[in-house]
C-alpha positions in Angstrom: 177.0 178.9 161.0 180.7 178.9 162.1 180.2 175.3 163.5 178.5 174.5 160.0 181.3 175.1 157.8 183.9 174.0 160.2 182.0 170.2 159.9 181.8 170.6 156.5 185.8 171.5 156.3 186.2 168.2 158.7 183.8 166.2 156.1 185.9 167.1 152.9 189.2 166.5 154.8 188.3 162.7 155.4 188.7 162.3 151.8 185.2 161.9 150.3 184.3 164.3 147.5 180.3 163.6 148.1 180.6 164.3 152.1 182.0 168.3 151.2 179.2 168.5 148.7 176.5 167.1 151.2 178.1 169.3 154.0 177.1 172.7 152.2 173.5 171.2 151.0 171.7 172.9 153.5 173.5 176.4 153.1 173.0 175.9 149.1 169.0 175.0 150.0 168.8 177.9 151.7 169.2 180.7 149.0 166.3 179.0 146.7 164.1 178.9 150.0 164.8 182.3 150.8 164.1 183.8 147.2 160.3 181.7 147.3 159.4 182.4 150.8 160.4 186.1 151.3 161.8 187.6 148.5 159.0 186.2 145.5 156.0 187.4 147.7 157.5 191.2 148.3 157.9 191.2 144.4 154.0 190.5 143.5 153.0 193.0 146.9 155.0 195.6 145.1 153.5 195.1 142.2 150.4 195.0 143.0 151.0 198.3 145.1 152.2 200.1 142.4 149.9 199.2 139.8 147.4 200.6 142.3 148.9 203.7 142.4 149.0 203.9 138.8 145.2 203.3 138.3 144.6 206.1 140.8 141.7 208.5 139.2 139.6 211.7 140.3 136.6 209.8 142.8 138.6 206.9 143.9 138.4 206.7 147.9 142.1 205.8 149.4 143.9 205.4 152.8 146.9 206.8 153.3 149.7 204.9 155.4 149.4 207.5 158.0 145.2 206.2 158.2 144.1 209.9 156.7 140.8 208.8 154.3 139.9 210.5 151.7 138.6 211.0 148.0 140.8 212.3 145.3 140.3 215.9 143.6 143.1 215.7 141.2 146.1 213.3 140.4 149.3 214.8 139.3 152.6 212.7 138.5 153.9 212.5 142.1 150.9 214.1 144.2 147.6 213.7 144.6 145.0 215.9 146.0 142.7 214.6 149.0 140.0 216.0 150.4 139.1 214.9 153.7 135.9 216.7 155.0 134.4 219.6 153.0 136.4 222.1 152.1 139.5 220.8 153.8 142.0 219.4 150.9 145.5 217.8 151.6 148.0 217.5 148.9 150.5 214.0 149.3 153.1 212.3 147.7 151.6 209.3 145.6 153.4 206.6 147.2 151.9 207.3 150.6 148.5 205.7 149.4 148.4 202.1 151.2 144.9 201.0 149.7 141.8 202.0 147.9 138.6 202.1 150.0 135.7 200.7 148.4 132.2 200.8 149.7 131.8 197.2 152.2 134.7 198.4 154.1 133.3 201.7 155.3 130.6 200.8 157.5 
């Protein structure tokens, strides 16, 4: 990166207003690249995470990011209520659901 900038320094010094501009091209590039390779894709994950966690109701099978599995009893603002084999219920935080379970990937 050090060397980059340091060519770039050398290319503006030789007097050409273009060669400093084409010098930091690639660091410029960079940023938009970035933002639609890493950053864009985390946004619509997110998203689609949370909306998940939003449309969480009573019935709904659900993983948690720990690999518990479980149907939910009750949905409160933060927490819901799993229960995991009969008449052993586990109350956890909302956000540690990592994906609904739906019937073709139990077997």
């Amino acid at each position: 990166m050090l060397t980059m900038l340091s060519l770039a320094f050398a290319a503006g010094e030789q007097g050409s207003p273009l060669g400093t501009l084409w010098s930091f091209l690639p660091i410029i590039l960079i940023f938009p690249i970035f933002y639609f390779l890493v950053i864009m894709p985390q946004q619509k994950t997110r998203k689609k995470h949370q909306a998940m966690l939003e449309n969480l109701k009573k019935g709904d099978r659900v993983v948690t990011s720990s690999g518990i599995i479980g149907a939910i009893v009750s949905v409160d603002k933060d927490t819901i209520v799993l229960q995991v084999a009969p008449e052993v219920k586990m109350r956890i935080v909302k956000g540690a659901v990592s994906e609904m379970r739906t019937e073709e990937k139990e077997s």
